[in-house]
C-alpha positions, 0 to 999 in steps of 0.5 A: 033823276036816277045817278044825276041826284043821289043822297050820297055821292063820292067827288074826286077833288084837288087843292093845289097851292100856288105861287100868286105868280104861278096862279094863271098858267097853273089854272090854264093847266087845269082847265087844259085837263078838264077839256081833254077829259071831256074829249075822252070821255066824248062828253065835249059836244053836250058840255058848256064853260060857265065862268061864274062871277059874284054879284057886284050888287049883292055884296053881302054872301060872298068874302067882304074884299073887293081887291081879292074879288078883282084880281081872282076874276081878272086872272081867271077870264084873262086864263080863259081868253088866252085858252081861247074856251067858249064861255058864258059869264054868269053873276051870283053863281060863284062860291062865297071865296071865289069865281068858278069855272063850272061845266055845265051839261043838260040831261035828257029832261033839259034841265042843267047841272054842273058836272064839275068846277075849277075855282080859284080861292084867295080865302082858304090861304088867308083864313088858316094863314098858309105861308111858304118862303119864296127864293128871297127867303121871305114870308108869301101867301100862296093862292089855292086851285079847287079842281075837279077833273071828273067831279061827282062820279056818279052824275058824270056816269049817269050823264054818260048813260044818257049820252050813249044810251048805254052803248058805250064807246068800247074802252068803257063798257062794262063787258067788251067781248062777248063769246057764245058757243054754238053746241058743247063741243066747242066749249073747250075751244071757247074758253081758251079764247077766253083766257087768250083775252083776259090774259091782254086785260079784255073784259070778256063772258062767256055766253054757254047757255042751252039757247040758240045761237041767235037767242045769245047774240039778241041778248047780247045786241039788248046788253049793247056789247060791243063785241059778239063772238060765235063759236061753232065747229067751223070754227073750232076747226079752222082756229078763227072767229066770227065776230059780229059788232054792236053795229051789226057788221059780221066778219068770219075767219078772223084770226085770232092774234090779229083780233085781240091785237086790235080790240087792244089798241081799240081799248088803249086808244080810247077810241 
């Protein structure tokens, strides 16, 4: 199970403290940034929206108050209607304060974990007796969101590994650019593309093994690095690049200027 099932995990986690009568859109803003996190991250095709009740036979594992249970479930499917989210509804997987909205994703042996979870918590509030002063400079309760955007960093990694089979959209690979000499005489020409990059925040090596060429761009082809970049003494000449993609696609005489300008917008777009 690898990343998906480890002993030790670090979970990006929020409670926010809302107003009863903020409660539904502060919860439709929270799954508002969980679908266009998935967006990004390219997950939102192998993801699914689990609305997680209690079980209404099986009373006895969850907090004994029907009234908090009605209106903590109503809100949170009327939040989930409004936002027009494609969801399945499952009884006895919500949390013993609360239902859930978990996401759910399958890895590659088919089986399903849930990546990460919103959930709405009446209890927490009444347990520890959390109160604020509303306008009317009275006493109120305020109701608690339990949100995790990105959940446990690990799974969420090890599910985009699977999903991209490591070849990952550039703005998330580890190493963006990779540039190779093709003798020592261009080192020097090299480097200074190399600081040219680093200085615009472009994860970049420097590939100046004794191998050929075509040796350097396989390895880089195995590494699934989106961008490989030779450098011979054409170019040395000529102050271009060739550049050859992940795809296989090449381009010779590219300029430099106009490279780094579109790997950048690349990388901030998040394309």
């Amino acid at each position: 199970m690898g990343l998906i099932r480890v002993r030790k995990f670090q979970l990006t986690d929020g409670h926010l403290f809302v107003a009863p009568e903020g409660l539904k859109d502060e919860f439709k803003n929270v799954c508002r940034m969980i679908a266009e996190g998935m967006q990004v991250l390219g997950l939102s095709n192998i993801v699914s929206y689990r609305f997680s009740k209690r079980d209404p036979q099986n009373k006895e594992k969850y907090y004994p108050d029907d009234a908090l249970w009605k209106k903590a479930e109503k809100t949170m499917k009327e939040a989930l209607d409004e936002l027009g989210f494609n969801y399945t509804e499952a009884e006895d997987e919500a949390a013993f304060y609360g239902p859930k909205l978990d996401v759910q994703a399958k890895n590659v042996n088919g089986k399903e974990d849930t990546l990460f979870t919103a959930q709405i918590d009446f209890l927490l509030p009444e347990k520890f007796n959390i109160e604020y002063i509303d306008q009317h400079g009275e006493k109120k309760r305020p109701v608690m969101i339990h949100r995790s955007t990105i959940g446990c960093l690990e799974r969420v990694f090890g599910f985009l590994i699977e999903h991209y089979a490591g070849a990952f959209p550039t703005w998330l690979s580890p190493v963006q650019v990779e540039l190779m000499n093709v003798n020592d005489r261009n080192l020097s020409f090299m480097k200074t593309i190399e600081q040219q990059m680093k200085e615009k925040d472009i994860r970049v090596e420097i590939d100046d093994r004794s191998e050929t060429i075509a040796k350097k761009v396989r390895d880089a082809q195995m590494q699934h690095i989106p961008y490989m970049i030779t450098i011979g003494d054409k170019e040395v000449e000529k102050k271009t690049l060739a550049i050859r993609t992940r795809e296989g696609k090449v381009e010779f005489g590219v300029k430099i200027d106009e490279f780094i300008a579109k790997l950048t917008r690349e990388i901030k777009e998040r394309k």
